[in-house]
N, C-alpha and C positions, 0 to 999 in steps of 0.2 A: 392514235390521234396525234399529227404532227403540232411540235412545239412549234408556236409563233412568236412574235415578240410580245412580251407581256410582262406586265409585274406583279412576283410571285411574291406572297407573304412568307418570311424566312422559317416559317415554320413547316411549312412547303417545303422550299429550298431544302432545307437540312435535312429533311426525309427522301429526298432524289439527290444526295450527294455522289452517289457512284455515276447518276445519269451524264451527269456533266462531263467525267471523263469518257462515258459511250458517244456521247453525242456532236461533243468537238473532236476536229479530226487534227490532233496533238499529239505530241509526245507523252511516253509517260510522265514526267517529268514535269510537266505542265498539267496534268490530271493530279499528280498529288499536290501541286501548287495551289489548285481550283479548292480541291479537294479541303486542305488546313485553311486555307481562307473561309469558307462558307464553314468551317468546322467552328473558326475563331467567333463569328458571325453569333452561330447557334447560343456558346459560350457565354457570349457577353449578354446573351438574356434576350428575351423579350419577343413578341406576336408583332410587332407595329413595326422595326423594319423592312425595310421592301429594298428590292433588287431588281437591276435589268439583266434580263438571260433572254438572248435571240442563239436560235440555229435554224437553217435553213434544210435542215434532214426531216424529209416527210417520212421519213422509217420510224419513228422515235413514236412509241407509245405512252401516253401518259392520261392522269385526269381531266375528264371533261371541264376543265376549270376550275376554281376553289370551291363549289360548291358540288361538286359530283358524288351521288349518292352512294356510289359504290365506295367513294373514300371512308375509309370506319371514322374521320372525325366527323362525316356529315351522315352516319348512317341516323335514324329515328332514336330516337330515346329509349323506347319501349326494346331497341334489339343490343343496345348498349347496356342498360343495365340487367337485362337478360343474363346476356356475357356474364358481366361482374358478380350477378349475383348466383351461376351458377358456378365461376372460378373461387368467388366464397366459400360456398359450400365444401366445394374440392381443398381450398384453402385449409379449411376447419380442421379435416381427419388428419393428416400428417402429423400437427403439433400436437392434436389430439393424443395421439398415439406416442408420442416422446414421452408424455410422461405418465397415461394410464396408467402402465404398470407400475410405476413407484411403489405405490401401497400393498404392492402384493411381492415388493422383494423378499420379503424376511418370510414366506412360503415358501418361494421358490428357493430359496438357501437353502430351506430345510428339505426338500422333494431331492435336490439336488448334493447334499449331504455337501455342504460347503459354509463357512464360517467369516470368510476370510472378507473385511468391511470395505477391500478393494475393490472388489470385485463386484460385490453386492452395488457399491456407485458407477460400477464402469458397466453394470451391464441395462443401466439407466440412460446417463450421457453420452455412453457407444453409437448411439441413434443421433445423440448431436454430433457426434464425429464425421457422419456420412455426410451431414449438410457440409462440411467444410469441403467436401471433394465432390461430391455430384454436382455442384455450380459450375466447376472447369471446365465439363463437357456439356452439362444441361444447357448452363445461356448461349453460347457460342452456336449449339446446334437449333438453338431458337431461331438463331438472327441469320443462318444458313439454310434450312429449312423451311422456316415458319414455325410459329407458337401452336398448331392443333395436331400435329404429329408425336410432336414432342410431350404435347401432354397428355394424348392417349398413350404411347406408350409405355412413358412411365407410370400413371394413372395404374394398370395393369400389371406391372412390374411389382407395384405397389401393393397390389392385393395379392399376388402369390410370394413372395416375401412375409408377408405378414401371418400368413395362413400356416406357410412354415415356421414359424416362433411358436407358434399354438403347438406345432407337432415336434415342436424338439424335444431331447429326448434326455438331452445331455447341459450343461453348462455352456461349455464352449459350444454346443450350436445353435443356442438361443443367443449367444454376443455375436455370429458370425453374421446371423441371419436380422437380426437387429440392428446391425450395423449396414444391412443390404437393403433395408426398410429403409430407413435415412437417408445412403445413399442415390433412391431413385424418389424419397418422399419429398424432398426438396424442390421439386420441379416448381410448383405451386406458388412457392415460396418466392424462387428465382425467377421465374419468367412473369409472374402476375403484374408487378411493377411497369414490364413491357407493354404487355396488354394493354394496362392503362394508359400509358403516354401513345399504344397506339390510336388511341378511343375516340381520350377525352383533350381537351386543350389547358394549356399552362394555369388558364386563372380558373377552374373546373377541377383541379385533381386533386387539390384540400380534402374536400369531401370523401371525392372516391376513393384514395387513399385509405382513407379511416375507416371506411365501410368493409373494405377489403385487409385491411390489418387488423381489423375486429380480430377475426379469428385465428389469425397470428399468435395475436400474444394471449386471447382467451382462450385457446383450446390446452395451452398446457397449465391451466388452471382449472379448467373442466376436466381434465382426465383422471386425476384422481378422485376427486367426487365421484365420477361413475363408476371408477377401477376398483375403489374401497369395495362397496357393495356391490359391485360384479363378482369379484374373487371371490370375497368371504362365501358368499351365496353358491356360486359355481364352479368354483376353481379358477387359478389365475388365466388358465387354458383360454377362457373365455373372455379374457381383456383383449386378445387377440383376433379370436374370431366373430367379435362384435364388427369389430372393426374391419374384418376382412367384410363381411356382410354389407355393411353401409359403404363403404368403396365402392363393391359390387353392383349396389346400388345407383351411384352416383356415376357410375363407369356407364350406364348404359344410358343415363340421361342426356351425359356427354356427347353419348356417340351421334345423338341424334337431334339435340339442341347445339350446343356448341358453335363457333362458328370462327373460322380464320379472319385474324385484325392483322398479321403482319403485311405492312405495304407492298412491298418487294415481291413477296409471294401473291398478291392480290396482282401489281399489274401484270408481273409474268401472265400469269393465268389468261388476261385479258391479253396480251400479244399471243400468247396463243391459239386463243377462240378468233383473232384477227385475222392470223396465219391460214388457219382453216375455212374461214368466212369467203376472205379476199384471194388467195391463192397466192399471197406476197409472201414469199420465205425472208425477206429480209425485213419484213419489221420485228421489232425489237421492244423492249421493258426500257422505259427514261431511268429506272434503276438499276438496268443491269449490269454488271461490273469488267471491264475488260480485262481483268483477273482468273485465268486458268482456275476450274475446281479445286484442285490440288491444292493451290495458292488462297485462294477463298477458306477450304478447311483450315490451313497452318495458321492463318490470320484469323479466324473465331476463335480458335483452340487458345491461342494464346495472350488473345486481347485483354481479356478478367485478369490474369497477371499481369502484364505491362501497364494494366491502370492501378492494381490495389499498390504495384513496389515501382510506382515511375509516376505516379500522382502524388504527392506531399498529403493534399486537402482529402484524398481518398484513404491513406493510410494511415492518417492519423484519427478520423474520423470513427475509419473504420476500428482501430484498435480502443476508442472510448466506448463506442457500443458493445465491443466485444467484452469488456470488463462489467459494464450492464449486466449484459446478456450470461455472460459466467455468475454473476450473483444471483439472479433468477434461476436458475439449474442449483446452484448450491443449493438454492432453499430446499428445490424439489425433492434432493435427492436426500436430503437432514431433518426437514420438518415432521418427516412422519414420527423418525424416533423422536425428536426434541417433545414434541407434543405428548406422543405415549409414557415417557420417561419422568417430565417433569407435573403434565398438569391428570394422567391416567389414562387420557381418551384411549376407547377400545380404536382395535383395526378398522371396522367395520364403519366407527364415524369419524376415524382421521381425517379420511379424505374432504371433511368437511373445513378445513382448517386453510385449504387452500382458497376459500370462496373469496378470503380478502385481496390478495394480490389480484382475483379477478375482475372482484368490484373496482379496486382503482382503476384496474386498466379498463376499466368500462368507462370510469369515470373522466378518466385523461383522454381520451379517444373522443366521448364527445365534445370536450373543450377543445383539444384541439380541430375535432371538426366544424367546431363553432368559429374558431377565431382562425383558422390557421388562412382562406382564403380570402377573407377580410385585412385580416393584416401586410398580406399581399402587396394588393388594390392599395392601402395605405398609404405605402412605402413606395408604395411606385408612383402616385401622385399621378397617373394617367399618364404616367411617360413609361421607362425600359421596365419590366417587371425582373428584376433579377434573381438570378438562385438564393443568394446571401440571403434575400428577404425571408426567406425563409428557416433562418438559423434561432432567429429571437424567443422561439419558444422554446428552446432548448436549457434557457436561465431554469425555469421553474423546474424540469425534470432534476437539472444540474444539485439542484438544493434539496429537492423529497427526497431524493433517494437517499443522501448520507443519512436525511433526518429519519429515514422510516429503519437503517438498516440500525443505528444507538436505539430508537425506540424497539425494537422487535429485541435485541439483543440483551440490551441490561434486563429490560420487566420479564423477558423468558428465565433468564437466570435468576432473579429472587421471586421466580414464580407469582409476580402480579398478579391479578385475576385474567383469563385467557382472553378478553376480547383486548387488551392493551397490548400486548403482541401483535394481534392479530389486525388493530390498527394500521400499528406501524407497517404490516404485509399492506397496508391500500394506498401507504403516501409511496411506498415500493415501486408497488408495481402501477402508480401513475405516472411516478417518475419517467419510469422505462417507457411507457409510452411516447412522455413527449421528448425522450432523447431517439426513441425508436423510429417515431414518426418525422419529425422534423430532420434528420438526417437520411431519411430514406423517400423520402420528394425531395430534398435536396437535391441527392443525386437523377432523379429524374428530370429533374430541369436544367439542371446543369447538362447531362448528358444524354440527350431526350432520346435520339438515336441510336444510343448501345445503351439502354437504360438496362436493360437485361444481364449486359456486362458488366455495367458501375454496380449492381445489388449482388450481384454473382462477387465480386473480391467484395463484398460487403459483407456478404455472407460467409464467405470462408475464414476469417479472422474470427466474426462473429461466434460459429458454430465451435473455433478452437477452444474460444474459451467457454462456451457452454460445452464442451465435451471433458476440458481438463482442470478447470476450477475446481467443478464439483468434489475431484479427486480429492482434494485439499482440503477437504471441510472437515472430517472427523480428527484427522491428526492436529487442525485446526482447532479447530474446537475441543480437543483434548488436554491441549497443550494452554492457551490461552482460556478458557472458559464459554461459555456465549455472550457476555459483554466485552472484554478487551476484542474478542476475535473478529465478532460484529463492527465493533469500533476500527480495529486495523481496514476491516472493507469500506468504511463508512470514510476514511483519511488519502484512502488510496483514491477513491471516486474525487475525493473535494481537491486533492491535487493534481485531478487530469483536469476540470475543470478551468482553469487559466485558457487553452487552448481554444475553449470557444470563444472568447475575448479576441483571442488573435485571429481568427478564422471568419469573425463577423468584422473586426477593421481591414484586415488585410486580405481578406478570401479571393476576393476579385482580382486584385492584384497577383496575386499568387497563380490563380486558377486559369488567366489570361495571358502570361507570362509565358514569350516565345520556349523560355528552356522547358516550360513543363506540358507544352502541346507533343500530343501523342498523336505518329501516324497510326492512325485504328482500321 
């Protein structure tokens, strides 16, 4: 379909950024000029800017207009949240499975004639280690590929990994193979956020967000609930091939529900059913890139770096979630003993101990999904909807968390009665929610077009410190107690805190700033 003269809503524009340099007949030079301009455009926010874009190339393949069905923001309802709710479910098993096994380490120690309380944590958060490195290639190859390849394969990946932790034999090949698990279980994680901004539209992804982060942060609060009494009952053997099972499961609903939302790959596809139609070899995708493959791979591969350590507003972001996120794996990896130790619970109903960090995040998840597109609309007063607007719920995470990590700390250590701990795990883990949420639509709005990218370096800081905190908790908590130690994590949180003050006055500023525009 030849582009004619029209006015495109920039939310358009910025999803056919490669178009514009296929489509004018330019220099390079001129294409990345087009290119950082309509990038800046995206940046500075909002659905209500409009643009003029004339070419007079009838090769140029694009949407039948803003309203074309085949576009995934106008697909039905009913095949969008399809999508979503079956990318949920896929969602779910990954995190699931980071921390099932918790409650079955001190078996597996003993199967594997090993003592040593390093090792016993690292072959927990080994699993968050892989999220930190499967994002560099996962997002990159989303946004070159498409999102339904990439998540069949690792989808699959996922379940033969898994299946071999059940059959290890040894120590080290249950950390090798659990670290293999992470590294392909990620996908889910990192490219969902894409998905959604390919779906749904800016003042719409509050909700879906939430829906689809559910099982983010609830599945590693459900896995040990199930893990406990899976082991006890059948061996730890069986934390694994539960889960290989429902993969399996989900792997094949996949194959055959599922359905490709990346743009790029959607009009390719239609240039070339045109190709074939019409007998014209030279029409063309309005997104297709005058960038050699070659060149297209080095620039995926390397994008998620140059935004988490060449973005200010991405790195620092991203390194408060990651300190989050590292105290949530601490708990994981310490609550079972702390629990058994101080208040007697058997193995069998430890895993119940985790229901509280799940309850808040149930709890934080729907307030945020209650307020977070509301508050939006707000602030935007029907004018530019900006990213920033979406930082403000960030204050109340900012504050539960220190408060749940002194509550959960002091009353475990003079052995309070255990629901007073186990409070504190729900102001926790609401906290994380709404530092988890509110900076991960952030970067969707911000970066609507490599959203898969900005959550890919999001995720790799993130996963570091859910992979290397955890390490620190016992000598941690050996040294200090559970209330001073609790409290050092509860001082460290309240002094990253400042930075959301700077990042809601000055984000825009920052984040719009010719020095910090990334060629992507």
């Amino acid at each position: 379909m030849a582009l004619d003269n029209k006015t495109t809503d920039i939310e358009h524009i910025t999803s056919s950024l490669p178009s514009l340099g296929a489509s004018c007949n330019s220099s390079q030079d001129d294409e990345r000029d087009v290119e950082k301009a309509l990038s800046t455009l995206e940046e500075k926010g909002g659905t209500t800017t409009t643009v003029e874009t004339t070419t007079d190339d009838s090769n140029v393949v694009d949407w039948d207009g803003p309203n074309d069905p085949e576009n995934p923001l106008n697909w039905p309802a009913r095949r969008k949240w399809t999508n979503v709710a079956l990318l949920s479910f896929i969602t779910l098993l990954t995190p699931f499975g980071s921390s099932m096994f918790a409650p079955a380490v001190p078996q597996v120690m003993k199967d594997f004639h090993s003592n040593s309380e390093d090792l016993a944590s690292f072959s927990v958060s080994v699993y968050v280690l892989g999220y930190a490195f499967g994002p560099l290639v996962i997002a990159p190859m989303s946004e070159l590929y498409g999102r339904l390849p990439v998540y069949h394969t690792n989808t699959f990946l996922f379940m033969v990994f898994t299946f071999a932790c059940g059959k290890s034999t040894n120590l080290s090949m249950l950390i090798v193979f659990r670290f293999m698990a992470g590294l392909v279980g990620c996908c889910p994680l990192t490219v969902g956020s894409g998905s959604i901004a390919d779906t749904f539209r800016q003042d719409q992804r509050g909700k879906v967000m939430s829906i689809w982060t559910f099982p983010i942060l609830f599945g590693p609060s459900l896995g040990p609930i199930v893990g406990s009494y899976l082991s006890e009952a059948a061996g730890w053997q069986w934390d694994f091939y539960l889960l290989t099972i429902c993969t399996a499961a989900m792997f094949a609903v996949a194959l055959i529900v599922q359905r490709e939302t990346y743009p790029p790959i959607l009009l390719e596809r239609k240039a070339k059913r045109l190709r074939k139609e019409t007998g014209n070899d030279k029409l063309r995708s309005a997104l297709q890139s005058s960038r050699t493959a070659s060149q297209l791979f080095f620039l995926s591969v390397i994008r998620p770096t140059k935004m988490l350590f060449l973005s200010p507003i991405i790195f620092c972001l991203s390194l408060y979630i990651a300190v989050v996120y590292g105290y949530l794996y601490l708990l994981f990896t310490t609550m079972t003993s702390i629990f058994r130790d101080q208040y007697g619970i058997s193995a069998s109903n430890v895993g119940l101990v985790f229901l509280g960090i799940g309850l808040g995040q149930f709890i934080g998840l729907l307030l945020f999904g209650a307020y977070s597109d509301k508050l939006l609309k707000k602030l935007a007063k029907g004018g530019e909807m900006k990213p920033e607007y979406r930082l403000p719920l960030l204050w109340p995470g900012a504050i539960a968390v220190p408060i749940g990590l002194l509550v959960y700390g002091w009353t475990a250590q003079y052995k309070v009665h255990w629901i007073v701990p186990i409070l504190g795990t729900v102001l926790l883990g609401g906290g994380m929610v709404g530092t988890f949420m509110s900076l991960s639509i952030y970067l969707v709005d911000a970066y609507t077009l490599y959203a898969a990218s900005a959550m890919a370096a999001n995720t790799v800081l993130r996963s570091l410190g859910g992979a290397f905190l955890p390490l620190a908790g016992p000598a941690m908590y050996n040294s200090l107690g559970l209330g001073w130690g609790n409290s050092l994590l509860a001082f460290i949180s309240l002094g990253m805190s400042p930075m959301i003050w700077v990042f809601l006055k000055y984000g825009e500023r920052i984040r719009t700033h010719p020095k910090f525009q990334l060629n992507l």
